[in-house]
Residue frames as qw, qx, qy, qz and C-alpha x, y, z in Angstrom:
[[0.085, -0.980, -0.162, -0.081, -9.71, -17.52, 4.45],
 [0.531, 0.511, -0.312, 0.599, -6.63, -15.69, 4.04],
 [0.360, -0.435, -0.460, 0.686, -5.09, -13.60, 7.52],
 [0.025, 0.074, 0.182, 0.980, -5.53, -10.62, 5.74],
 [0.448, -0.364, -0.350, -0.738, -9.42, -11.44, 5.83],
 [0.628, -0.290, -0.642, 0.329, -9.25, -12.79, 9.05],
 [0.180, -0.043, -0.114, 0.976, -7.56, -9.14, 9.79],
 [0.252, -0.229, -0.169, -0.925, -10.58, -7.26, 8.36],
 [0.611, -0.491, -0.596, -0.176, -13.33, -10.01, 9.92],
 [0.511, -0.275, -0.454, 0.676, -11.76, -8.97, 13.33],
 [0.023, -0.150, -0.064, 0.986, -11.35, -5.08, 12.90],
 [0.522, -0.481, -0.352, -0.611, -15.77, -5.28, 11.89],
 [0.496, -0.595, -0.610, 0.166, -16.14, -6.90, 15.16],
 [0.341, -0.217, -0.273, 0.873, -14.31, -3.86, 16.65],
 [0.076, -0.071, -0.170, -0.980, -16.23, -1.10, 14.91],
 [0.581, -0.472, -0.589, -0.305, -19.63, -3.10, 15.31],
 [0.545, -0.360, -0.609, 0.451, -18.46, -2.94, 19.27],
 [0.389, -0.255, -0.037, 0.884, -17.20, 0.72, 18.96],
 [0.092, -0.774, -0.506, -0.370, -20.77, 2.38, 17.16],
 [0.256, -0.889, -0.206, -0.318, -20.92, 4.69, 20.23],
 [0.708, -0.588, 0.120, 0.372, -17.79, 5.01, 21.52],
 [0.067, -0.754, 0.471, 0.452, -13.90, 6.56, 20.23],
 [0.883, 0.157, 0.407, 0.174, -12.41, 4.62, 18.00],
 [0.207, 0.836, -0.217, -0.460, -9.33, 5.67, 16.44],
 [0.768, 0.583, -0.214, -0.158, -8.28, 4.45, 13.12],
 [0.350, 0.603, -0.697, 0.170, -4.41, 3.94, 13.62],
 [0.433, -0.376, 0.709, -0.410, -5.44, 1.62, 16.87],
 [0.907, 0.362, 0.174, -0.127, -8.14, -0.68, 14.42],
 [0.695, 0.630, -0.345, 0.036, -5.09, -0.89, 12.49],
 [0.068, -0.560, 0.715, -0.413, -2.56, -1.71, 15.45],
 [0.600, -0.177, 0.604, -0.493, -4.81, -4.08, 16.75],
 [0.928, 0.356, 0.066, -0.084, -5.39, -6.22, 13.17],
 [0.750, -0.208, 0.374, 0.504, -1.02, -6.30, 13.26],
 [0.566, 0.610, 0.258, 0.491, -0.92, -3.43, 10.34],
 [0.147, -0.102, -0.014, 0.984, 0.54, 0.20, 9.64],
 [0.332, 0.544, 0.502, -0.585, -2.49, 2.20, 9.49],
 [0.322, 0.500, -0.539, -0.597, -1.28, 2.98, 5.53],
 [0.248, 0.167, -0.883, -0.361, -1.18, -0.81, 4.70],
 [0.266, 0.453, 0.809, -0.265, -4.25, -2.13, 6.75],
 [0.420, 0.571, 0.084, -0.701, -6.21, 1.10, 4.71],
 [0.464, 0.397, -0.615, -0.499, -5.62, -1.26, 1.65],
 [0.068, 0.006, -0.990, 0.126, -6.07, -4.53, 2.98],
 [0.294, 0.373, 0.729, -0.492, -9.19, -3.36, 4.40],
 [0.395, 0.499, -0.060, -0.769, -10.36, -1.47, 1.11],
 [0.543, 0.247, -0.555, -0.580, -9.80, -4.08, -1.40],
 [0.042, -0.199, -0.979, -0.006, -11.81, -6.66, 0.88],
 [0.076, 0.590, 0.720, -0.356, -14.59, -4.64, 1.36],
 [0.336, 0.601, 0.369, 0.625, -14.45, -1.43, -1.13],
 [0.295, -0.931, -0.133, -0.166, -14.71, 0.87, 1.56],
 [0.363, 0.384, -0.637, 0.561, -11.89, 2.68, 3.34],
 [0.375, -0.115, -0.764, 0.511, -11.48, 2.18, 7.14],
 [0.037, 0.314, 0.357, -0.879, -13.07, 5.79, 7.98],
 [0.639, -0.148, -0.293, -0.696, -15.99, 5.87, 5.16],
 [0.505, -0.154, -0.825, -0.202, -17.05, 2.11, 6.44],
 [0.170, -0.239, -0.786, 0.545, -17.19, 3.44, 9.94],
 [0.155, 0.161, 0.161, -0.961, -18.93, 6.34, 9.36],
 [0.576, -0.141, -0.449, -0.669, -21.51, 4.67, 6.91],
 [0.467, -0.033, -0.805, 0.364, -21.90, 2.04, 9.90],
 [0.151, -0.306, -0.659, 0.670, -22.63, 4.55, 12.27],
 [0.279, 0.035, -0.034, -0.959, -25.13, 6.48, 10.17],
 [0.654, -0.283, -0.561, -0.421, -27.69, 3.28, 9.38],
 [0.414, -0.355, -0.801, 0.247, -27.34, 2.95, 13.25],
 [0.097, 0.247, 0.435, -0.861, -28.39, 6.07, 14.12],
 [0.306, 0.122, -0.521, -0.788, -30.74, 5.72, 11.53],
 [0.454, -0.147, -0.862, -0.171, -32.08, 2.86, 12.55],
 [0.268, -0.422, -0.583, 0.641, -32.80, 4.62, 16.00],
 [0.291, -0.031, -0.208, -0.933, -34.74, 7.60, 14.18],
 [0.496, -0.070, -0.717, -0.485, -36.90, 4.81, 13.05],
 [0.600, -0.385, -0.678, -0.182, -37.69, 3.04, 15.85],
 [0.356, -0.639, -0.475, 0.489, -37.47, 5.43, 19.31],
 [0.072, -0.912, -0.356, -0.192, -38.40, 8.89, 19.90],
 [0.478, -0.593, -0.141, 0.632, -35.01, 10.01, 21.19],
 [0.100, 0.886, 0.000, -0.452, -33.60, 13.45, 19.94],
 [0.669, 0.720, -0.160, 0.086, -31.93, 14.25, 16.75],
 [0.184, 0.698, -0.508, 0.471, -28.54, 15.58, 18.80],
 [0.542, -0.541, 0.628, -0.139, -28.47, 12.99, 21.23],
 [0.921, 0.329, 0.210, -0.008, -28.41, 10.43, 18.59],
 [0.577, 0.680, -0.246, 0.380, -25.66, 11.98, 16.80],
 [0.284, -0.672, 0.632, -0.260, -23.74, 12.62, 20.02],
 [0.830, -0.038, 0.556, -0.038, -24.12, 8.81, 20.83],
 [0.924, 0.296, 0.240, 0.043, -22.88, 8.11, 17.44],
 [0.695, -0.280, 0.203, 0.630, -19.94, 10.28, 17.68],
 [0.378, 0.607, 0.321, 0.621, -20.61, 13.43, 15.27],
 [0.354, 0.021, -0.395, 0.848, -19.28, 16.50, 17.12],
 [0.115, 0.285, 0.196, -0.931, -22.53, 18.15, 16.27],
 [0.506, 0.603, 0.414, -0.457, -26.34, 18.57, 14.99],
 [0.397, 0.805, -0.180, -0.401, -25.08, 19.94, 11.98],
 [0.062, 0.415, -0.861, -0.288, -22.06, 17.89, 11.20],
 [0.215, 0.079, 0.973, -0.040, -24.24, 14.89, 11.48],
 [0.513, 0.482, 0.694, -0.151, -27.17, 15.94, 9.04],
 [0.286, 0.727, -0.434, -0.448, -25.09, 17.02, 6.98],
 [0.078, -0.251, 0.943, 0.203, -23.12, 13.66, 6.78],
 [0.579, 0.309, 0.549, -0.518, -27.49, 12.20, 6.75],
 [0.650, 0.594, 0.346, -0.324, -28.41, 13.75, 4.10],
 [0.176, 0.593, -0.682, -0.390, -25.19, 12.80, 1.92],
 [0.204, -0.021, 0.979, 0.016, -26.02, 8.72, 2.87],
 [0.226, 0.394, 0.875, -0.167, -29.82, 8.95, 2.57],
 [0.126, 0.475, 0.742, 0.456, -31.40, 11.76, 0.78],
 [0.356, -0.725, -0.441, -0.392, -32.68, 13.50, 3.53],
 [0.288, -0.519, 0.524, -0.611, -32.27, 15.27, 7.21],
 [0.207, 0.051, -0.927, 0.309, -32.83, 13.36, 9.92],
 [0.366, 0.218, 0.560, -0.711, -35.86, 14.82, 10.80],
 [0.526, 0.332, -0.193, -0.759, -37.50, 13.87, 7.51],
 [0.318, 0.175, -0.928, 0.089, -36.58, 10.78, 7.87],
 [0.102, 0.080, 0.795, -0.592, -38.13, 10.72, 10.99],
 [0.482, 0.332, 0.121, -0.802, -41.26, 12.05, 9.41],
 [0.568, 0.410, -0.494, -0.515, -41.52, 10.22, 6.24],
 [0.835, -0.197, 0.474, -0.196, -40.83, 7.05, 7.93],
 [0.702, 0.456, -0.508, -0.204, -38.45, 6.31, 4.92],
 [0.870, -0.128, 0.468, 0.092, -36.88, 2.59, 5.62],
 [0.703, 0.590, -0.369, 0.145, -34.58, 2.72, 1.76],
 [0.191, 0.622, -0.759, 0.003, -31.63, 2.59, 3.93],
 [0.719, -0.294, 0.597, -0.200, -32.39, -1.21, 5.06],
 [0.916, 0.370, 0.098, 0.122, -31.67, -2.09, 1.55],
 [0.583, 0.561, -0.421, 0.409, -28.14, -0.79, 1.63],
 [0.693, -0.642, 0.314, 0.094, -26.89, -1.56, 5.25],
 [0.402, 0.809, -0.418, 0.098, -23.36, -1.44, 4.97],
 [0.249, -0.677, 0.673, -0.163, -22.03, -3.58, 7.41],
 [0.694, 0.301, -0.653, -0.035, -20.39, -6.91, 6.32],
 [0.826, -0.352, 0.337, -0.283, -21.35, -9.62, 8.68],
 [0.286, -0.430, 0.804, 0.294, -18.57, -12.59, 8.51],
 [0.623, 0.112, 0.774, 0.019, -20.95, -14.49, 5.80],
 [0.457, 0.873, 0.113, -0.125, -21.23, -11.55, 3.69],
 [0.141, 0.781, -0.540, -0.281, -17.50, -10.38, 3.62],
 [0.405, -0.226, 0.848, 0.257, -16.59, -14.73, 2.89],
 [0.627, 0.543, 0.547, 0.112, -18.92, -14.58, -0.06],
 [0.238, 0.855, -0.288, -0.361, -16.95, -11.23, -1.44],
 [0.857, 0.457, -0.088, 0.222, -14.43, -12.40, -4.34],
 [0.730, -0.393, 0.004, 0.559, -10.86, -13.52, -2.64],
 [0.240, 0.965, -0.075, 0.074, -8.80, -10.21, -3.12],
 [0.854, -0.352, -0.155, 0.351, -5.43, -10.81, -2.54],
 [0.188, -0.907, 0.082, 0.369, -3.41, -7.57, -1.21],
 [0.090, 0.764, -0.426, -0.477, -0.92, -6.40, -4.06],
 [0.839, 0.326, 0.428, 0.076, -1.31, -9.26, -6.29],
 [0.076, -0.669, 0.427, 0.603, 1.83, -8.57, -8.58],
 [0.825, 0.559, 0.000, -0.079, 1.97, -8.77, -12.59],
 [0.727, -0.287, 0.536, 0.318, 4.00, -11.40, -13.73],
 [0.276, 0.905, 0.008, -0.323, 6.16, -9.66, -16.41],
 [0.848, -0.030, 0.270, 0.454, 8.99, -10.68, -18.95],
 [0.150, -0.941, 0.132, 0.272, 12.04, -8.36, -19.19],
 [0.821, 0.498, -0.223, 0.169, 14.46, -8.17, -22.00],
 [0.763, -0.246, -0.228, 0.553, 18.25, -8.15, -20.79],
 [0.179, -0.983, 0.036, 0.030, 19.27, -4.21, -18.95],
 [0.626, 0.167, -0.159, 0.745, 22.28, -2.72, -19.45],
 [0.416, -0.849, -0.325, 0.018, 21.88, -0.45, -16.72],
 [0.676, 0.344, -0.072, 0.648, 24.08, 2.41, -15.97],
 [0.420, -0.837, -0.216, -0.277, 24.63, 4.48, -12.80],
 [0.157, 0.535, -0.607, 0.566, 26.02, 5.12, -9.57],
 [0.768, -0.147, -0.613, -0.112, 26.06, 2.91, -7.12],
 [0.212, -0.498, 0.559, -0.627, 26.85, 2.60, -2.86],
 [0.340, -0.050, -0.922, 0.175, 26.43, 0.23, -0.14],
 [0.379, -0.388, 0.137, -0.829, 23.46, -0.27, 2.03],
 [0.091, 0.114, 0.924, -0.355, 21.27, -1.62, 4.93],
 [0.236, -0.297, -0.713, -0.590, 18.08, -3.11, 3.45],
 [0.610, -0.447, -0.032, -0.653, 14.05, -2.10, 4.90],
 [0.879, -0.273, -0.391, 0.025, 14.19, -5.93, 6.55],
 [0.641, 0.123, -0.583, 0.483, 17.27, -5.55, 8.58],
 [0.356, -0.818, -0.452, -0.004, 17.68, -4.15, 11.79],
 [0.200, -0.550, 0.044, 0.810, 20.31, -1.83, 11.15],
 [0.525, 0.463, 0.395, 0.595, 18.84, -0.67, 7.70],
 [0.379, -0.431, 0.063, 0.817, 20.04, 2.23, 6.57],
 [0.369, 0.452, 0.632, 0.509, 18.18, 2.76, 2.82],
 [0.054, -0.960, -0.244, 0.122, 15.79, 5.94, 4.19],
 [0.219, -0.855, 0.224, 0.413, 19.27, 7.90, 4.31],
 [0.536, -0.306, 0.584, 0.526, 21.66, 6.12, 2.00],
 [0.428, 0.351, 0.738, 0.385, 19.45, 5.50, -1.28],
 [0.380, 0.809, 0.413, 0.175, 17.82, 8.59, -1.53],
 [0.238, -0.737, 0.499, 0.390, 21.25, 10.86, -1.00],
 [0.491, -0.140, 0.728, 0.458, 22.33, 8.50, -4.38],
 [0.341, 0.699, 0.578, 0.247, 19.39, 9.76, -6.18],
 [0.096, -0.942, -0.162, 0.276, 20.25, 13.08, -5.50],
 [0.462, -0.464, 0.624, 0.426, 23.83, 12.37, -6.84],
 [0.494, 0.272, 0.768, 0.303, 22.61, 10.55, -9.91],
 [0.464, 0.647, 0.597, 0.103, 19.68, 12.49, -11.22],
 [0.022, -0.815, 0.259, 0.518, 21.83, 16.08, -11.71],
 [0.211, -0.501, 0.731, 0.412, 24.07, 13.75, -13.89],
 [0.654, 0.104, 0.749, 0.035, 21.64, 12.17, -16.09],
 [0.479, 0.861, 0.050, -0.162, 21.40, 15.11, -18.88],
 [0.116, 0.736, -0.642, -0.178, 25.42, 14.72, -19.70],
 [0.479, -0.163, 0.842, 0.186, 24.90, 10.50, -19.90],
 [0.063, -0.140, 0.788, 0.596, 24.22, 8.36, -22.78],
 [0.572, -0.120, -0.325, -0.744, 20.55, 8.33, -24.37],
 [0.600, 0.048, 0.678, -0.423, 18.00, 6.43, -21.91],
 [0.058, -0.147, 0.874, 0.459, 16.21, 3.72, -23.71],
 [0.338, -0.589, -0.709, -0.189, 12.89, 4.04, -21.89],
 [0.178, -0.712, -0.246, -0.633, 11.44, 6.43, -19.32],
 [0.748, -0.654, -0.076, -0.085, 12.20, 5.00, -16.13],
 [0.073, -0.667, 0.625, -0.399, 14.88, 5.79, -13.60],
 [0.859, -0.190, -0.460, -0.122, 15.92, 2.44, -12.12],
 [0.216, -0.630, 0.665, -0.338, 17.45, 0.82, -8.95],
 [0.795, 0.224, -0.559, 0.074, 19.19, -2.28, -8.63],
 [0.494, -0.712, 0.417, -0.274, 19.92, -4.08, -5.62],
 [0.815, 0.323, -0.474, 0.075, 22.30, -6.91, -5.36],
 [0.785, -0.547, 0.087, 0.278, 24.93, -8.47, -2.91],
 [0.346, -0.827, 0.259, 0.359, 28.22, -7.27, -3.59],
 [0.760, 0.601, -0.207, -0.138, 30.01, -8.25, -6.45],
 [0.170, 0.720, -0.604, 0.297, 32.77, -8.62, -4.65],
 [0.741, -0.321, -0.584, 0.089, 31.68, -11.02, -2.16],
 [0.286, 0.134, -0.551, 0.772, 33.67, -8.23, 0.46],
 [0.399, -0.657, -0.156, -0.620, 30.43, -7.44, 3.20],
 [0.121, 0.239, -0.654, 0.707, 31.32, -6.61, 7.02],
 [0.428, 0.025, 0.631, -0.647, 27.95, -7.24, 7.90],
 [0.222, 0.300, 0.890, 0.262, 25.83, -10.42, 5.99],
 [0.215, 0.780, 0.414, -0.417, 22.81, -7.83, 5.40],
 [0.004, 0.569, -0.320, -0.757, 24.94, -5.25, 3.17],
 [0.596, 0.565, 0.509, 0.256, 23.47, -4.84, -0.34],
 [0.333, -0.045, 0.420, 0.843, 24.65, -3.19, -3.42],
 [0.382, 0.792, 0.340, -0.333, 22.03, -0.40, -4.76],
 [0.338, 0.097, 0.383, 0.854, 22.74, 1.18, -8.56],
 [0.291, 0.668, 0.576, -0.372, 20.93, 4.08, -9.38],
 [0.533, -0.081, 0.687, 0.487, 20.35, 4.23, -12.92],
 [0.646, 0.501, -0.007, -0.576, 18.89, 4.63, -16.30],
 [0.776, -0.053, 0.582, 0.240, 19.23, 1.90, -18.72],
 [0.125, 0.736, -0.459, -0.482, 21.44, 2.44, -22.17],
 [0.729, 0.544, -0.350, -0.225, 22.71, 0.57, -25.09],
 [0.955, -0.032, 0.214, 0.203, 24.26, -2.74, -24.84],
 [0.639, 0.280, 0.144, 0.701, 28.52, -1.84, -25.26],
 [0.172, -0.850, 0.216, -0.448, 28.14, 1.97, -23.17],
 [0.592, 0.184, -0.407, 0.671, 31.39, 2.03, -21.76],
 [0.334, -0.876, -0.336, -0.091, 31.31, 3.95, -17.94],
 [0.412, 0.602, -0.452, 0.513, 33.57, 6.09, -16.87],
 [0.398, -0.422, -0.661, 0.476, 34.08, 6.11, -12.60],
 [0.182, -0.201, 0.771, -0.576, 32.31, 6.85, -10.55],
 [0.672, 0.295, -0.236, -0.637, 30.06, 5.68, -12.87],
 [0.298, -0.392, 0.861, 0.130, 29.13, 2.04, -13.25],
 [0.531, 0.125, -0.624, -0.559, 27.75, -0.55, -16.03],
 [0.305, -0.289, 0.899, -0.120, 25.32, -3.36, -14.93],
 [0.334, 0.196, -0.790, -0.476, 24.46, -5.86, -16.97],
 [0.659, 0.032, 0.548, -0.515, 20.84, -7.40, -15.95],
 [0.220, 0.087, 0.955, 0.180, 19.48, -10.98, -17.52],
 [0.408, -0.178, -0.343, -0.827, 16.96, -11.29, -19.40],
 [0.232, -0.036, -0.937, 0.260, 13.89, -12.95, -17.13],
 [0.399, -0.518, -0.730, -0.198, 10.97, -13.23, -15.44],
 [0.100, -0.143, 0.391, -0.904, 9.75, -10.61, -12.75],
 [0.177, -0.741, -0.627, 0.164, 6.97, -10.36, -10.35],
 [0.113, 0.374, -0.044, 0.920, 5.89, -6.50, -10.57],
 [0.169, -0.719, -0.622, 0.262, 4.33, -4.99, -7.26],
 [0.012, -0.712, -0.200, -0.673, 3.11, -1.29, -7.63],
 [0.365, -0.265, -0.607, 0.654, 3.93, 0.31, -4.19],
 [0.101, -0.751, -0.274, -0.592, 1.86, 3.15, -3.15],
 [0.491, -0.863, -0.106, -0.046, 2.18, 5.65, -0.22],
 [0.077, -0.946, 0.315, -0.022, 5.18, 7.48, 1.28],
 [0.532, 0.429, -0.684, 0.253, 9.08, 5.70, 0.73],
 [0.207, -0.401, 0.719, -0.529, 9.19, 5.32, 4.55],
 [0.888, -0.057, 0.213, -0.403, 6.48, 2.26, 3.89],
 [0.723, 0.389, -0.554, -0.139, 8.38, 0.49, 1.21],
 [0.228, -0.204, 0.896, -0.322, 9.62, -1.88, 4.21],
 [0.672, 0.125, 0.638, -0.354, 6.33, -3.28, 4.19],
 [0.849, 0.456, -0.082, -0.255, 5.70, -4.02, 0.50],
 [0.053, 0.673, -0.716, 0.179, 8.79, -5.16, 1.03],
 [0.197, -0.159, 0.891, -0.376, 8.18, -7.64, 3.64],
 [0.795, 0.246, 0.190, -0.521, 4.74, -8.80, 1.73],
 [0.582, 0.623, -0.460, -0.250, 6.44, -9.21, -1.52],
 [0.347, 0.403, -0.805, 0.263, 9.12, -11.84, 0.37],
 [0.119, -0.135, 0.874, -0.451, 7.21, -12.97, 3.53],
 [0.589, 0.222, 0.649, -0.427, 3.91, -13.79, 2.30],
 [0.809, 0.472, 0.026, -0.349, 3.27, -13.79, -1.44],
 [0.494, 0.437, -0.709, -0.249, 6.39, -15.54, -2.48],
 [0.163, -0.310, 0.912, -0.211, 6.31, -18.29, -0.03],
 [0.609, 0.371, 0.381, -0.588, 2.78, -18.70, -1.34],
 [0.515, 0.637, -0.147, -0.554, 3.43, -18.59, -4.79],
 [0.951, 0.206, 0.172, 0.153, 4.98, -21.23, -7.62],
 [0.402, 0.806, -0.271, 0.338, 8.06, -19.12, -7.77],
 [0.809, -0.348, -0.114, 0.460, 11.26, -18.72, -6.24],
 [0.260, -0.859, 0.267, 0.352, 13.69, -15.94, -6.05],
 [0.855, 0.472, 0.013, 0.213, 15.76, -16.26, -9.39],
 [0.658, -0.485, 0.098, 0.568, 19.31, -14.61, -7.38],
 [0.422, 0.297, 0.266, 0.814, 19.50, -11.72, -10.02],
 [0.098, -0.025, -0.445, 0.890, 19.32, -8.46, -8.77],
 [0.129, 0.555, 0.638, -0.519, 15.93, -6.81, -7.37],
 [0.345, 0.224, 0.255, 0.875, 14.62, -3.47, -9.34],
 [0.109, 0.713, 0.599, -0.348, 12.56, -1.02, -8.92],
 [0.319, 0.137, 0.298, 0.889, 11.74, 1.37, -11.40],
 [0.095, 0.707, 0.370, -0.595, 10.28, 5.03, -11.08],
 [0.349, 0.370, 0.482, 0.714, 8.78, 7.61, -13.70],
 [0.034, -0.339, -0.276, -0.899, 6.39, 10.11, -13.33],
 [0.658, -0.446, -0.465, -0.390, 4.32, 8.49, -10.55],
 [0.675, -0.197, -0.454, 0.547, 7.03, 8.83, -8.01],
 [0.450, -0.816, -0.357, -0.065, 6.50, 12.02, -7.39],
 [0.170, 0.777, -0.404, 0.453, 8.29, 13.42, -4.27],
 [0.342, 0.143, -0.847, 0.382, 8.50, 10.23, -2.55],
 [0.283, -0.096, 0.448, -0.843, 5.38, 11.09, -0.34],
 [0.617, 0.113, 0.610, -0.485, 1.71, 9.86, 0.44],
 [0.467, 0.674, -0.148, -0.553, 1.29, 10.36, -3.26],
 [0.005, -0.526, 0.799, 0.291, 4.34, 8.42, -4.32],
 [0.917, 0.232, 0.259, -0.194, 3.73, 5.29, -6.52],
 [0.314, 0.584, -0.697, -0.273, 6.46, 2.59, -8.48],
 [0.828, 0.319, -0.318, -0.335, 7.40, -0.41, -9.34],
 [0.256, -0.693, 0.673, -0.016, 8.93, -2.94, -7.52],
 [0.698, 0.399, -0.537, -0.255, 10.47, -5.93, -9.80],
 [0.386, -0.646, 0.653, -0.084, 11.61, -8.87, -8.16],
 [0.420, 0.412, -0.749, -0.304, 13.19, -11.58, -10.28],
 [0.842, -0.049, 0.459, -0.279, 11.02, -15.08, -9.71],
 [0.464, 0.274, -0.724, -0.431, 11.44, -18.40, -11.76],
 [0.828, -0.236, -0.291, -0.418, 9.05, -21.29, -11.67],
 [0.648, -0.512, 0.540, -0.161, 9.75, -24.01, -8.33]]
């Protein structure tokens, strides 16, 4: 059993504890060691549900289940199960089941005991292993890559600096990309690297290019620079949710799936490349992050 399903086996006991009580979302997620963004995936692709449908279906088959078998009131039920109100809560009813609550009550229907929703630890270890951002392993011809470039502090460190530095360079860059040389493909890239120079005042510092890639033999002028990527092997992870996360796919990508994997780091730069799915960098935001692997 991975941690990650350890994580989610934990955060059911909580919500199984928490039926009639608060229970806010970003704390289940504090309390399984996630952001509340990256646990909402972890937990969805072990169990298909997000965090807030799984409670809510949760707490309707238990109040449900209390229609069925005592005589208390419609609205103290729903209070006890947390729905601000009569209404909100037969509304949310008769989305799960078909019906009000009071027909229920009437009809004596029982259907929902074939779909209880909650995932007891022998149900969620018979789901099929999901592992969070599983990246496609992809093979890249060689980039001639062609941009502007600056120095930064990466998501890992603890002075990083990237939130401010990298996307000020994109601003720079993308004015200037109608007066460069035909793109070859669609995607705005970024390259990270140590220095070329070998000159860094602080062992963290990394080189960023932001780019577009061009013909093998474009000549740059300054402040403009050429780099010149291998051809090779990539893991691609697909980030989703607002730049201010990318730390964490970040810190997957490197602290848990490679040390897992049959790969290594291949010491040619990172990439990440954006198109049309990036967006404005928000909740929305979605790319591509590349990171050069070859077999152990």
């Amino acid at each position: 059993m991975t941690h990650y399903r350890q994580a989610v086996l934990r955060s059911l006991d909580v919500i199984e504890q928490h039926l009639k009580c608060p229970l806010a979302l970003h704390a289940l997620a504090r309390r399984a060691g996630f952001s509340l963004w990256h646990f909402h995936r972890v937990f969805t692709e072990h169990t298909g549900d997000t965090l807030g449908c799984y409670l809510r279906k949760r707490r309707l088959t238990a109040a449900a289940e209390e229609l069925a078998r005592t005589d208390r009131t419609v609205l103290a039920i729903a209070l006890d199960y947390q729905f601000e109100s009569h209404e909100a809560f037969t509304r949310a009813f008769k989305v799960a089941f078909g019906s009000t609550p009071r027909e229920f009550r009437r009809t004596g229907q029982l259907a929902w005991l074939r779909t209880r929703p909650e995932l007891t630890p022998a149900r969620l270890q018979a789901l099929p292993v999901r592992t969070t951002m599983k990246p496609a392993l992809i093979e890249l011809p060689a980039l001639h890559l062609l941009g502007l470039s600056v120095r930064f502090m990466p998501p890992m460190s603890p002075t990083a600096d990237n939130l401010q530095v990298i996307p000020d360079l994109y601003h720079r860059f993308c004015p200037l990309i109608p007066t460069l040389p035909p793109m070859l493909d669609k995607f705005i890239y970024g390259a990270a690297r140590y220095p070329a120079d070998g000159d860094r005042p602080q062992p963290d510092e990394r080189e960023y290019l932001a780019s577009i890639r061009v013909s093998p033999g474009t000549k740059a002028k300054p402040p403009l620079s050429v780099w010149k990527i291998p051809a090779g092997t990539y893991a691609c992870f697909t980030h989703r949710g607002p730049m201010a996360q990318f730390g964490e796919t970040m810190n997957y990508a490197f602290g848990t799936w490679l040390p897992r994997s049959k790969y290594t780091h291949a010491d040619t730069p990172n990439l990440d490349r954006q198109d049309e799915r990036f967006g404005d960098g928000g909740k929305e935001c979605e790319f591509d992050f590349l990171m050069p692997v070859r077999p152990k």
